[in-house]
N, C-alpha and C positions, 0 to 999 in steps of 0.2 A: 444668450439672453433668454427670457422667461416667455411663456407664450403671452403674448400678448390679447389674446380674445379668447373663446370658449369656442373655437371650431374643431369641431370633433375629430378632425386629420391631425391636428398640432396635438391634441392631449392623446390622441391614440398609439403616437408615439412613443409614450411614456411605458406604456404595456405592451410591447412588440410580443412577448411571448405570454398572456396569459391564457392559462389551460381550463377546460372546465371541468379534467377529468383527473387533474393532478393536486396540489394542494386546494385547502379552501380559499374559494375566490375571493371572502376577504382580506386573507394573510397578505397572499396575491399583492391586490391593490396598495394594498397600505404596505409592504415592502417597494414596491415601485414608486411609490411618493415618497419613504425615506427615503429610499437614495437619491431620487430627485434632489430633492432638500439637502441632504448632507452633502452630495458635490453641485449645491449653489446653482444646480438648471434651475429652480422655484428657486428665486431670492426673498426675502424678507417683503412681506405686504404681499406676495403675488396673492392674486385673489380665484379660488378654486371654482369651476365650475357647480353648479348646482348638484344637489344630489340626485335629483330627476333627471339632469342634463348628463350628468356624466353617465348613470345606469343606463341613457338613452346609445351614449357614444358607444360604450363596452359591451352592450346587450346583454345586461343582466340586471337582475331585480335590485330596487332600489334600495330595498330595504341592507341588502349586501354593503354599498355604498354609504346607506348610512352608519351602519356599523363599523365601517372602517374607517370612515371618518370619526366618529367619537372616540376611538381608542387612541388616533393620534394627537385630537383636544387632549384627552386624558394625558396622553406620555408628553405634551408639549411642543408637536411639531406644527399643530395646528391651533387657531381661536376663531371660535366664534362670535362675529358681532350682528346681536340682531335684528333686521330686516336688512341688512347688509351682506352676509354670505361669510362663508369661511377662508381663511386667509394664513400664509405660512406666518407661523409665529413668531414675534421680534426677538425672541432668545436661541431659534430652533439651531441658527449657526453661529451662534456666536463665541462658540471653543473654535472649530474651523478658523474662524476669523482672528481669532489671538494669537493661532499656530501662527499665522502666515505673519503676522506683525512683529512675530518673537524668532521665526526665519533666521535671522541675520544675525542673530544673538547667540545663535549655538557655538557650544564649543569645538575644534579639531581634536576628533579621536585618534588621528595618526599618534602613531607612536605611543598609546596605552593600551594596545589590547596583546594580550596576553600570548594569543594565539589568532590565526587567520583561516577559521576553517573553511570559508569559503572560496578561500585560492584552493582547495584540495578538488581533487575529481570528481564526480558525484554522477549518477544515473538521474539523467532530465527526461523529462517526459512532456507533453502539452496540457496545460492544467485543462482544458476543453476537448478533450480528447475525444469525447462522448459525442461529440458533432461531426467528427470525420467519420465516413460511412465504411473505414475499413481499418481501423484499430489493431493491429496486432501488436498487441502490448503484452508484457505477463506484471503480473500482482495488479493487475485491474479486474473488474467485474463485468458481467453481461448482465444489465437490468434484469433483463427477461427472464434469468436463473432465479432472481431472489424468492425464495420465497415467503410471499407477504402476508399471505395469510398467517402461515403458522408463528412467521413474527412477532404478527399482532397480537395472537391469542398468549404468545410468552411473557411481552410486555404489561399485556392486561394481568396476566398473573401475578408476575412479579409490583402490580400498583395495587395490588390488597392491601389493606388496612395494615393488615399482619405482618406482611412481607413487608410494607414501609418501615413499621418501625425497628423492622431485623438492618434492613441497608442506610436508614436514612443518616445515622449518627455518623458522627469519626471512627472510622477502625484503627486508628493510629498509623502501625504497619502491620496489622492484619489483613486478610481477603473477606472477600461472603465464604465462609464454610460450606455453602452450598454447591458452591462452584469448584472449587476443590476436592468434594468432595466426588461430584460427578466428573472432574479431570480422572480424577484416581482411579474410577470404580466404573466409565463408559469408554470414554477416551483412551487414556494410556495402553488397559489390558490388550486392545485392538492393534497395538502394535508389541506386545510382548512385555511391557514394561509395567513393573510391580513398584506402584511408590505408596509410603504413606503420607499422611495428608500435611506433616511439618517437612516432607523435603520436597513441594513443590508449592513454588508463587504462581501469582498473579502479576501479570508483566501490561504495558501498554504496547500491544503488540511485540513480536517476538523482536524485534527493531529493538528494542530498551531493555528483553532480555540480555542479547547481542552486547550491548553499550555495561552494560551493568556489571556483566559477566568482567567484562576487558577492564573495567575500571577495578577491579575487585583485584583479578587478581595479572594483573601488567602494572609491572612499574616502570623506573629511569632503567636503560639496559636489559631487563626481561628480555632472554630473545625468545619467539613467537614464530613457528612455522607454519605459511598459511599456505595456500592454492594459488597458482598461478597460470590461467587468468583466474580470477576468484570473486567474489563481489565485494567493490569496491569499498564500502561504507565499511565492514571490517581491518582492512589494510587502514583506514585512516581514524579507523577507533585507536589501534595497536599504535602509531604513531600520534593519535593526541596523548596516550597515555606515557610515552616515552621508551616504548618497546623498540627493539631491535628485531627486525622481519627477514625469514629463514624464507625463502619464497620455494616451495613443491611444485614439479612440473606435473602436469596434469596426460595422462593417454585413456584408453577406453575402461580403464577398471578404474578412474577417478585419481587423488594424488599421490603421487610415485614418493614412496619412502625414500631417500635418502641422507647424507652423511648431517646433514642442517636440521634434517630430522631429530637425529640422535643428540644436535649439540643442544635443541630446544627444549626449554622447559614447560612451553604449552603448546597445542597444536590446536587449531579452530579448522575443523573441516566443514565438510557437505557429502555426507556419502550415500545418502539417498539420492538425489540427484545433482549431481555436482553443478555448482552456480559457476559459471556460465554454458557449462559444454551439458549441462543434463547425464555424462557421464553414471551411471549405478556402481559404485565400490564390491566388488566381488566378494564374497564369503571370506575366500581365502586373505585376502587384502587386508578385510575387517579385522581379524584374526593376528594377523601380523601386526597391525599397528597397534592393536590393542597389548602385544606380546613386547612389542620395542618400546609402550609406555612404561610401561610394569617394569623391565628390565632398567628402564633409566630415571623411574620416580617422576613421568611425566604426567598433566592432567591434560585434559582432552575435551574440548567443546563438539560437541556436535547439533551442529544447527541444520535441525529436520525441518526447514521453512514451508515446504509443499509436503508434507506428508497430509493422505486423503483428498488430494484434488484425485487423484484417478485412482480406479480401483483395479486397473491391471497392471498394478506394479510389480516389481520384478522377486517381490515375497520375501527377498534377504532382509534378515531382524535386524535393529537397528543395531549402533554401537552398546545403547544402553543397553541394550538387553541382552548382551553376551557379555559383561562387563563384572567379574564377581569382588572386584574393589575398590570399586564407589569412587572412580577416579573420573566418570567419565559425565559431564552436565551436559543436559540436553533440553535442549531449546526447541520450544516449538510455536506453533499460531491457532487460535481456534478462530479466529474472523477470516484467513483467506481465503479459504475454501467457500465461507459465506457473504462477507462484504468487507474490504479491506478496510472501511470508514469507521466499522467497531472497534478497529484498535485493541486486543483481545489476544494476549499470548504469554507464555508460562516458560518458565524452569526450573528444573528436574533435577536435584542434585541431594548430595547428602546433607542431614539434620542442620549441621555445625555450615556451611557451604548456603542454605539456605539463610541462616541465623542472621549471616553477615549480610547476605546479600536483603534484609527487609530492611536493615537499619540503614544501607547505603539510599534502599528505593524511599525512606521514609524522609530521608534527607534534601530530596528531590521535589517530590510529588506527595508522600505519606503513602498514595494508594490511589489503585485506578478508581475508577468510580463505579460505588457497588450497587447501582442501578444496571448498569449494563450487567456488572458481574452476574446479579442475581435473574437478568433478563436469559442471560447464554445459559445458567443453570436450568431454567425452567424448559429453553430450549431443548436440552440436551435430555432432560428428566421426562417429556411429552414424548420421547422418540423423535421428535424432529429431526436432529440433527443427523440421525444415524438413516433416514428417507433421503434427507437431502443431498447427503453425500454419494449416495447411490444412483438419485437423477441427477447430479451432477457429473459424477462417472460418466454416466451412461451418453450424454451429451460430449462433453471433453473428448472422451474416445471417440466417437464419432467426428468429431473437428479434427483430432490429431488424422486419424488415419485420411481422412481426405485430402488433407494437406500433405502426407504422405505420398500420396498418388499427384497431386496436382503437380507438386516441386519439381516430377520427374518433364511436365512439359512445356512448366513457365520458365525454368532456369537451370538449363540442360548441361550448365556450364559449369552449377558451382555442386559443393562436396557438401551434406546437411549430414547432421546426426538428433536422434533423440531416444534417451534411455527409456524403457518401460516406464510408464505410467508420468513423464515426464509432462508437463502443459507446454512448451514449447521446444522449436527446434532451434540448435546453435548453428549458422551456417557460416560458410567460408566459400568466398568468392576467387574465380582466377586470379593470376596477376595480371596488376592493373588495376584491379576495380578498387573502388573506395567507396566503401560504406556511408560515411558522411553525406559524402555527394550524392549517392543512391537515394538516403532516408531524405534527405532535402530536397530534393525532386520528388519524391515518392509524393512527399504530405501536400505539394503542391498538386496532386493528383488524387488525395484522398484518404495517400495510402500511411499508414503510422509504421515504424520500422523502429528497433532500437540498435543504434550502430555498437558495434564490441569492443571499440579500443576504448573505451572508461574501464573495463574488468580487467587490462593489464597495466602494469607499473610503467611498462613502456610502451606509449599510445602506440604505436608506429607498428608493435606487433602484432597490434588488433585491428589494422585499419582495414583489411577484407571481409574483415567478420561481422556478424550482426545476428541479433538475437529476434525471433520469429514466435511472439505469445499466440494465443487463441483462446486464453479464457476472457477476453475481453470483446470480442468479434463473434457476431451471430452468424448461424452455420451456413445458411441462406447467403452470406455476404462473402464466404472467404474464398471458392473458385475466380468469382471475378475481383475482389482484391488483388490475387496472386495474380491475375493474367494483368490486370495495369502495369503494377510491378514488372511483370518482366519486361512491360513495353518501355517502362522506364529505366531498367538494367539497358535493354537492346539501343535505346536512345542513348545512354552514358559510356558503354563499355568501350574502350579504347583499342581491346586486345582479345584474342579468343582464347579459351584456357581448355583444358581437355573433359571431357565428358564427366560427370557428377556419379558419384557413386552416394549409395540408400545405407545406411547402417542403424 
């Protein structure tokens, strides 16, 4: 039911979180009275408290209040009638209200969809994540890294006159050239890699590189040799696509060549740090497989997803960059390192390999949006980007190594690894323990854990393992994370397993 009087307890409800040092307090308000409205707390006629009365309830300037009031007059959530007061508007829900009357009228989708990719495995995370005080998640962010400043000043750049009307149009399936260009000419060189500006796109995130890649070139029977455990969203691109999957065991130099290997005609790895174990692919290894594509006319995805979260990484050049025939597409991200919310990532491939792959993205999407694009150019052109990677280095390693030391007295029990320069560790518990169980107690404690049987085909192999991020957890926060944690291992474990070993 709607409040029924103007007592500043009932409508102060409506604002349980307003900041006064976060967005502007009008957006503030007036987002917290659409939603009001839109899920029907304000029904139709309720009648708003004054604009002095509410300023009075919130403790803020009225003038704030009135201005967000008139913007909802204006969009139609609100009328005013006057000497009378403001009041939710007779139209503000009345799509809401069709829905629910047209409810019973939908049709049964059973049995016409094509495909069910929501039966398939998928990495879950807690969409509020940002509320539990001990997050160890990986592909999340630590507010407190962003840097906001020099954000701003990219964005401000990139909204010149000039600069608008370079991004504002359709590119069709073009990029900003400006972003491209500093992919080619800041980005890439830093890791070895020499492109020109027609064999690398503009991806929405490396996620849709990944997707793009597979759809391009996996067909009905393609067999695909991937990682095993590997990350999961790959094995089920390869299978929407009607690929047939060679599955690589995985040891401490990343994935083990074998005979599935040879029978494959793509291989999608991770040899910077192998998803899930962080593993690093050894020189020699790179070497080899680059030797056993070439030998068998194979093509080779390398999705460098974490390249530049950390700057002590283990220096081995990528695949692409020991690669002299252009067999090998490389995927990367330019938002993780900075905010996974930009959506910002690229692939690296040859002229004719790129050709196809803008008309498959144009089929899609046309093109990301080259506000952002020309935002991360400007970033990337101020020196930003190449500061930021260096405090963010410099931060990350100090998380990892703490958590290095800490693992040895919260959980004495289980086995952790983590490759140079990797943001998280892949751990494996005794027998007995079950990660499930752990992460589900944990969060009831605070703590965020990602369990590991989603990265294998067969859950059951992954059910002591669990994946340990720390770019998303502030450094201040993560010894007494770990120590809950192990009180909640100590609470669940059934069995004791033998002493953990550091690698």
């Amino acid at each position: 039911m709607p409040p029924a009087n103007h007592d500043g307890i009932v409508w102060q409800r409506l604002f349980p979180s307003l900041s006064q040092s976060d967005a502007a307090l009008q957006t503030q308000i007036r987002q917290a009275l659409v939603s009001a409205i839109e899920s029907r707390y304000l029904r139709v006629g309720t009648r708003l408290p004054s604009s002095r009365k509410l300023a009075e309830i919130l403790d803020v300037a009225r003038n704030t209040v009135v201005f967000a009031y008139e913007q909802l007059i204006d969009e139609g959530y609100l009328v005013s009638h006057e000497r009378s007061g403001v009041f939710v508007a007779p139209d503000a829900v009345l799509a809401k209200q069709g829905e629910a009357e047209q409810g019973d009228r939908h049709a049964s989708w059973r049995g016409h969809f094509a495909m069910r990719p929501s039966q398939m495995q998928h990495i879950t995370k807690p969409r509020d994540w940002q509320r539990y005080p001990y997050p160890f998640l990986f592909g999340q962010f630590d507010p407190g890294l962003f840097p906001t400043a020099s954000w701003r000043e990219s964005v401000t750049a990139a909204s010149s006159v000039s600069n608008i009307h370079d991004w504002a149009g359709d590119q069709i399936d073009d990029d900003d050239p400006e972003l491209v260009a500093q992919l080619c000419s800041q980005v890439l060189p830093r890791r070895g890699i020499w492109a020109a500006q027609n064999e690398a796109m503009i991806t929405i995130g490396a996620q849709q590189a990944l997707y793009l890649v597979t759809q391009l070139l996996v067909g009905v029977g393609t067999p695909v040799a991937i990682e095993e455990p590997g990350y999961p969203d790959t094995r089920n691109m390869v299978r929407l696509a009607g690929g047939i999957l060679h599955p690589l065991a995985i040891d401490a130099e990343g994935a083990v060549p074998d005979a599935g290997l040879t029978r494959s005609r793509l291989l999608i790895v991770t040899p910077g740090h192998q998803c899930p174990t962080t593993a690093v692919m050894s020189l020699t290894r790179r070497k080899a497989l680059l030797s056993t594509a070439r030998a068998h006319n194979m093509l080779v995805v390398e999705d460098d997803y974490d390249a530049d979260l950390l700057a002590e990484g283990s220096g081995v050049p990528p695949l692409k960059s020991l690669d002299p025939d252009g067999r090998v597409i490389y995927i990367g991200s330019l938002s993780k390192v900075l905010a996974p919310g930009l959506r910002l990532g690229y692939v690296v491939a040859s002229a004719e390999v790129i050709s196809e792959l803008r008309v498959l993205r144009r089929l899609i999407l046309r093109h990301p949006p080259t506000n952002n694009q020309r935002s991360m150019a400007m970033f990337i052109s101020l020196g930003h980007y190449r500061g930021h990677l260096r405090r963010t280095a410099a931060t990350l390693g100090e998380r990892g190594a703490l958590i290095d030391q800490t693992l040895a007295e919260t959980l004495p029990d289980f086995a952790w690894q983590r490759g140079a320069g990797a943001a998280s560790h892949w751990i494996t518990g005794p027998e007995g323990f079950d990660a499930q169980e752990a992460a589900f107690r944990a969060r009831e404690a605070g703590v965020l854990i990602e369990p590991g049987d989603v990265f294998f085909a067969d859950a059951e192999r992954g059910r002591r393992c669990f994946r340990l991020g720390f770019s998303s957890i502030r450094t201040d926060r993560i010894r007494e994370g770990l120590v809950r944690f192990g009180r909640v291992v100590a609470d669940t474990r059934p069995v004791q397993g033998t002493r953990s070993r550091s690698s």
